[in-house]
C-alpha positions as CSV (number, residue, x, y, z in Angstrom):
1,X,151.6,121.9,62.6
2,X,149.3,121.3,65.7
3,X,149.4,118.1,67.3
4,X,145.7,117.3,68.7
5,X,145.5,116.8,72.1
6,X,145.1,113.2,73.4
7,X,142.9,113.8,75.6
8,X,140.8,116.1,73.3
9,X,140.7,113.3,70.8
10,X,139.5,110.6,73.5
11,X,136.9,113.0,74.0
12,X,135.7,113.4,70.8
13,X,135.3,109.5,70.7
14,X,133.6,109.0,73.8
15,X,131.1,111.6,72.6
16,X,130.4,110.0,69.3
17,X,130.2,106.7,70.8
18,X,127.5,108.6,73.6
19,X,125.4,110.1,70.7
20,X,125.4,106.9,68.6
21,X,124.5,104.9,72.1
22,X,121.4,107.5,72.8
23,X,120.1,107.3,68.8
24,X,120.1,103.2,69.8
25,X,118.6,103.2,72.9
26,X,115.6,105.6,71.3
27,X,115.3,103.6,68.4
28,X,114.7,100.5,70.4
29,X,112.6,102.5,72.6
30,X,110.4,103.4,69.4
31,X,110.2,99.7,68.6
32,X,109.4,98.4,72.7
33,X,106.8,101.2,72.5
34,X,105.3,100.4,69.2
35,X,104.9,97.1,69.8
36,X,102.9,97.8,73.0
37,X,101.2,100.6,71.5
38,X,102.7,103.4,73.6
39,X,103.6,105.3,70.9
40,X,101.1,107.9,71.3
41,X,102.0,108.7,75.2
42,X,103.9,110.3,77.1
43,X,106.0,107.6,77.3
44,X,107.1,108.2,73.7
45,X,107.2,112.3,73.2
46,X,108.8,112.7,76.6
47,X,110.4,110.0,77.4
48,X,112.4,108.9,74.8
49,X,114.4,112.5,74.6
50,X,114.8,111.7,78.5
51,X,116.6,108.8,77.8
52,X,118.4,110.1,74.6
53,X,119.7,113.0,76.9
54,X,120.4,110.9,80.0
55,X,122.3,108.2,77.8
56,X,124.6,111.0,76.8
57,X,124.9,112.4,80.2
58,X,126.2,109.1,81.4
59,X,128.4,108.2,78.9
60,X,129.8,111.4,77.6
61,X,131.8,113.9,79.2
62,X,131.6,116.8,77.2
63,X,132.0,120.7,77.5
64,X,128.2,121.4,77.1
65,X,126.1,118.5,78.2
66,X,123.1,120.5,76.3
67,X,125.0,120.7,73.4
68,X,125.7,117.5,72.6
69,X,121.9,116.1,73.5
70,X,120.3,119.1,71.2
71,X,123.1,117.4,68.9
72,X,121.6,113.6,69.1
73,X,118.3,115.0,69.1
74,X,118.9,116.4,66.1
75,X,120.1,113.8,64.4
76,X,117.4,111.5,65.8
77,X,114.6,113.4,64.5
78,X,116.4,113.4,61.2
79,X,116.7,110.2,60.9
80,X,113.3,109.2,62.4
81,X,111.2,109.9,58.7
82,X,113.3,107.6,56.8
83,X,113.7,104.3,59.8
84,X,110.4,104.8,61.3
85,X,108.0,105.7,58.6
86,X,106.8,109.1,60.1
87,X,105.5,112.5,58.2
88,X,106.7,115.6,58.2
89,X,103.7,116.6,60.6
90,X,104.3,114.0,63.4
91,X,108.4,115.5,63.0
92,X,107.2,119.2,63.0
93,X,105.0,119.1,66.2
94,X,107.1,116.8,68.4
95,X,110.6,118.3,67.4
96,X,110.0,121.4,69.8
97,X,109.0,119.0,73.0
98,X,112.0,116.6,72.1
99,X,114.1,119.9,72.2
100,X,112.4,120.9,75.2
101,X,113.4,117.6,77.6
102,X,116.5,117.3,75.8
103,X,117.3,121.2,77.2
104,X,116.1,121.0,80.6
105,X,118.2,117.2,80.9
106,X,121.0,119.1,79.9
107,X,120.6,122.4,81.7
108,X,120.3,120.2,85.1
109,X,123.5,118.0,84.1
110,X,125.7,120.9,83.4
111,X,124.8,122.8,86.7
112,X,125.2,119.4,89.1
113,X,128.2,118.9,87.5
114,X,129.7,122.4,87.7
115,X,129.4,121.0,91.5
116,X,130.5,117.7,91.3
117,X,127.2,115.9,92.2
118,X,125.1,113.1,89.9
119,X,122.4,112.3,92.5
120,X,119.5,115.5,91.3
121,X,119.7,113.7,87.9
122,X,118.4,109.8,89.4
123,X,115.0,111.4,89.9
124,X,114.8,113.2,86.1
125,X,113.4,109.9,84.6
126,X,110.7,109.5,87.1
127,X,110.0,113.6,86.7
128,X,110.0,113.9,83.2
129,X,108.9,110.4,81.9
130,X,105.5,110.4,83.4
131,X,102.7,107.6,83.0
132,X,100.1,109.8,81.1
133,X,98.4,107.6,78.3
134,X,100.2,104.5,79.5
135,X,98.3,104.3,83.0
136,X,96.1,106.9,83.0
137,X,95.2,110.0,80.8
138,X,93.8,113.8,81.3
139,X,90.1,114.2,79.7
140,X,90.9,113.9,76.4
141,X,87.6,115.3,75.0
142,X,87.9,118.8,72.5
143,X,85.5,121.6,71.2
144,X,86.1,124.4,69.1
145,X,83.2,126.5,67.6
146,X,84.0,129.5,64.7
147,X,81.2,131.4,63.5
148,X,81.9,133.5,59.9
149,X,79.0,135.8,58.0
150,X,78.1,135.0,54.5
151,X,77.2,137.7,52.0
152,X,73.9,139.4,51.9
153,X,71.6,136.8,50.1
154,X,73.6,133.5,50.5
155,X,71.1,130.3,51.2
156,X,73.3,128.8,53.9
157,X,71.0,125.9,53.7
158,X,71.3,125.1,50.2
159,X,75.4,125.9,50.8
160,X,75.3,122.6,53.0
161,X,73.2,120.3,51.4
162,X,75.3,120.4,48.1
163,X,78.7,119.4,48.0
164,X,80.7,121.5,49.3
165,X,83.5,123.3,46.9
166,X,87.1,123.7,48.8
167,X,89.3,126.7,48.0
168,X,92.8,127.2,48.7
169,X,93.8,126.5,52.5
170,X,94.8,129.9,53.8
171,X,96.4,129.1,57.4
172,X,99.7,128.7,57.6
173,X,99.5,125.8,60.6
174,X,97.3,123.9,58.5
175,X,99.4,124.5,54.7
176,X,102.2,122.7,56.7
177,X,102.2,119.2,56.5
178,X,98.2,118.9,57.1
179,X,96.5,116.8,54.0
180,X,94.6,119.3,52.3
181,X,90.5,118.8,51.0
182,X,90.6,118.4,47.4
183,X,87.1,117.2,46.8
184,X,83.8,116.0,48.0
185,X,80.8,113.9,47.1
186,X,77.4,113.6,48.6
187,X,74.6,116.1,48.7
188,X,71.3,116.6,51.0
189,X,70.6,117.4,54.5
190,X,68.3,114.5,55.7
191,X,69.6,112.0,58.8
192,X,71.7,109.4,56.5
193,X,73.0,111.4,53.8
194,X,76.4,111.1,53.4
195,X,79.5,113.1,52.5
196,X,82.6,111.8,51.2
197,X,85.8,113.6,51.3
198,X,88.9,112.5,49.2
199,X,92.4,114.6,50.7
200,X,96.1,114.9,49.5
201,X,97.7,111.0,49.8
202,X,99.5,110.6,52.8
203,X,103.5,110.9,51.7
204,X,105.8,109.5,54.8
205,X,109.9,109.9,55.1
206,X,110.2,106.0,55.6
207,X,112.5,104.5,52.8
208,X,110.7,102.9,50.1
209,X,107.4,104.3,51.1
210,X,104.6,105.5,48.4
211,X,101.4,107.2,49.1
212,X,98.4,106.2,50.5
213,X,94.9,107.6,50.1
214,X,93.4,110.1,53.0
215,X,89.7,110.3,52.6
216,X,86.2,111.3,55.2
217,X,83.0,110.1,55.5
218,X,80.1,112.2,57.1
219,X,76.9,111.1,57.9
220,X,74.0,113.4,58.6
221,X,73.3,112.1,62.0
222,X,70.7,115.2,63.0
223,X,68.8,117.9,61.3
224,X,66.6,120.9,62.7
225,X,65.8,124.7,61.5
226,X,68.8,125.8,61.3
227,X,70.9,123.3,62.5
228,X,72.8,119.9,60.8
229,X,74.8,117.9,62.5
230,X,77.7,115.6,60.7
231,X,78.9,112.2,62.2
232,X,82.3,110.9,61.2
233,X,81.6,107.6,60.1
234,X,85.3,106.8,58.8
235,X,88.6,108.7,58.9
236,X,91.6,107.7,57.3
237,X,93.1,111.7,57.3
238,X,93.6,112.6,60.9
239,X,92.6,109.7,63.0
240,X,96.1,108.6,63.7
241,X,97.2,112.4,65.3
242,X,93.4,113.5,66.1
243,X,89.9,111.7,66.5
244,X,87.3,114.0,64.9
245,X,83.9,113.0,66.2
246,X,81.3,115.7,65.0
247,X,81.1,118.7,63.0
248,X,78.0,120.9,63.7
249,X,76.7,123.5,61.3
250,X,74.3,126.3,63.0
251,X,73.2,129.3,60.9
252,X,70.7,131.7,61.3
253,X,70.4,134.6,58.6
254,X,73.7,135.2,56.9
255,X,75.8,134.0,60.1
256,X,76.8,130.4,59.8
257,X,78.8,129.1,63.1
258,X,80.8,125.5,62.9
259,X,81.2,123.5,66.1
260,X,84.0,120.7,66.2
261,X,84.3,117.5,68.5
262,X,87.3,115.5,68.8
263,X,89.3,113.5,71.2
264,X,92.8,114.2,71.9
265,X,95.1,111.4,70.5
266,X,98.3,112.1,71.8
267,X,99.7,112.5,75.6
268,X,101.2,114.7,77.3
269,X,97.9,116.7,77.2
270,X,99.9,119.6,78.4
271,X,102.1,120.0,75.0
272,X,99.6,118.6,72.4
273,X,96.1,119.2,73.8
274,X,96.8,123.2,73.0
275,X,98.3,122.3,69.6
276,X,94.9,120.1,68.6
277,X,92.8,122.6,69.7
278,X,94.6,125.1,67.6
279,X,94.5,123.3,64.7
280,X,90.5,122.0,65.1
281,X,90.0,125.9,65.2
282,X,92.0,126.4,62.2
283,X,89.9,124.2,60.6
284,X,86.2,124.7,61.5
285,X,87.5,128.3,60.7
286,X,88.2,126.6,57.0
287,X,84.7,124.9,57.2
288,X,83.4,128.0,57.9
289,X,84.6,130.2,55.0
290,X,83.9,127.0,52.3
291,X,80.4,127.5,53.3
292,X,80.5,131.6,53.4
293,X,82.5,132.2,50.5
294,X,80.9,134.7,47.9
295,X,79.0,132.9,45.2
296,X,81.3,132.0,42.6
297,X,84.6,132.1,44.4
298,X,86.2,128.8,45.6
């Protein structure tokens, strides 16, 4: 029979005790953060895996620094659905920037300590924290246009001022997670008409939590030959991760081309501001294709 090692054992316990200490300090992170309304900064998506990776740096002595704080960041992310009431979309984009400060924490705390030296890792808050959203913000304004040809014959015009009919959602960024269009309401082209959009209920990891209706409002805020422009008057589907201002419709023949304004929600603009704008393109590309679909097909 092998007897553990003492020391081995000690060091199993400290490590537990570091993980559990980081998953406390992020939770009350969340909640100090929250209650300010930083939750949609940097602050939040890059510095609360800086503080669960520096909280197990300082309090644990494992073999692999990294893998212990990919460890409690996994954990953490697992646990943040059911405690802090977030979807799966919130958990799928931010996991791979949690991962990301979590590596590079660990990476530098392995390499000073291979050489018996803390002091690099006192500036790793201040370096990978940041202040964006909290005290200042890069232009958060978006655009994305897609242009898509209809079939021979296809009255683009008359395609937009009925309601629209929404077929099956093709990408695969926007199938996973995203609320989906299931129908729509409102017809006409004119500067006040309205469209009304119901989507899939938004379903969240917290414990105890049911669904709660996503739905759009469009106004017609802007007409010309060939051109109608849509206001978002209300926004209960993506204004919490995105801030869609305007969708612009321009067609001329069989060519329809859809033009999307948003502002960027979350900070840092580095790591979200190229997700958003993939997505908005995903979607006008959507938009584009409702409109354009052969007569008949969904």
């Amino acid at each position: 029979m092998v007897v553990p090692d003492p020391r081995s054992r000690r060091s199993a316990r400290r490590t537990l005790a570091a993980v559990v200490a980081a998953l406390f300090a992020a939770i009350l992170a969340y909640k100090i953060l929250h209650a300010g309304r930083l939750e949609q900064t940097a602050l939040f998506y890059v510095g609360i895996p800086a503080l669960i990776a520096l909280t197990v740096v300082t309090t644990a002595r494992p073999r692999s620094t990294t893998g212990t704080i990919t460890a409690a960041i996994t954990v953490g992310l697992a646990l943040a659905g059911p405690l802090l009431d977030e979807g799966v979309v919130c958990l799928v984009f931010s996991a791979p920037l949690f991962y990301l400060v979590g590596v590079l924490v660990g990476l530098a705390a392995d390499y000073v300590r291979r050489r018996r030296g803390m002091q690099a890792l006192l500036v790793l808050p201040l370096l990978l924290a940041g202040v964006e959203g909290a005290e200042a913000s890069l232009p958060r304004g978006g655009e994305v246009t897609v242009s898509r040809t209809a079939p021979a014959g296809t009255d683009l015009h008359a395609a937009l001022a009925a309601a629209p009919r929404f077929g099956p959602v093709r990408s695969r960024l926007l199938r996973r997670g995203f609320p989906r269009p299931l129908q729509a309401t409102g017809t006409g082209l004119r500067p006040g008409d309205v469209r009304r959009i119901t989507f899939t209920p938004r379903r969240s990891l917290g414990i105890g939590s049911r669904p709660t209706p996503r739905s759009m409002e469009l106004t017609v805020a802007r007409t010309a030959p060939g051109l109608a422009v849509f206001t978002v008057t209300a926004d209960t589907t993506l204004a919490r991760w995105i801030r869609l201002t305007e969708a612009e419709f321009r067609w001329n023949g069989p060519r329809l081309t859809v033009t999307l304004r948003y502002q960027r929600t979350f900070d840092p603009a580095w790591y979200f501001g190229p997700l958003q704008r993939y997505a908005m393109r995903e979607a006008a590309a959507y938009l584009a294709e409702t409109f354009t679909a052969p007569a008949g097909l969904p």
